[in-house]
C-alpha positions in Angstrom: 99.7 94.6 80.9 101.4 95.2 84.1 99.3 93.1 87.3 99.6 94.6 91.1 98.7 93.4 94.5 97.4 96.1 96.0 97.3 95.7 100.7 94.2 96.7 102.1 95.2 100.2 103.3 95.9 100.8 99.6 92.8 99.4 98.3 90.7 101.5 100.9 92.5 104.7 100.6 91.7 104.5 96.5 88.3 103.4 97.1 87.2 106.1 99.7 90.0 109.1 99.1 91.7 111.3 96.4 95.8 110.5 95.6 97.7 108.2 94.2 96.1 105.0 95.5 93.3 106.7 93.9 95.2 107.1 91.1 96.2 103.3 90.6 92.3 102.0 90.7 91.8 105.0 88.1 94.4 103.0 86.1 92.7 99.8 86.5 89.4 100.9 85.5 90.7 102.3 82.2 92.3 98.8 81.7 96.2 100.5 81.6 96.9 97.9 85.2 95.6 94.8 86.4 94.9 94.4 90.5 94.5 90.9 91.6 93.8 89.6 94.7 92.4 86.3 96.4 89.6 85.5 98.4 91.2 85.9 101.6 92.6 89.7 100.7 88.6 90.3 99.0 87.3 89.2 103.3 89.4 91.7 105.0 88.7 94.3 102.5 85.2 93.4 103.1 85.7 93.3 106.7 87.5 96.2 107.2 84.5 98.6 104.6 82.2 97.3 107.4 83.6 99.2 109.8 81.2 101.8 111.5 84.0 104.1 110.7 83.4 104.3 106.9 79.2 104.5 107.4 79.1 101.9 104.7 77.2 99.0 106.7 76.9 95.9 105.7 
């Protein structure tokens, strides 16, 4: 199985938007890729879904 590190733009884009980063987290939830990450790359994305600009609060 092929394993990717995905930035944080990419992570968000697939999270909150259609296209191919979408496309990549569809991969890895059907278990065809693996995304790994570390604790440090889990904060920021953490940080930056906090953002009043995403209305996702904390």
């Amino acid at each position: 199985m092929m394993r990717i590190v995905l930035d944080t733009n990419i992570l968000v884009s697939g999270l909150l938007y259609q296209g191919k980063p979408r496309r990549l987290i569809d991969l890895a939830t059907q278990g065809q890729i693996e995304i790994v990450s570390s604790a440090e790359m889990i904060d920021e994305l953490r940080e930056v879904l906090s953002r009043e600009k995403f209305g996702l609060g904390r």
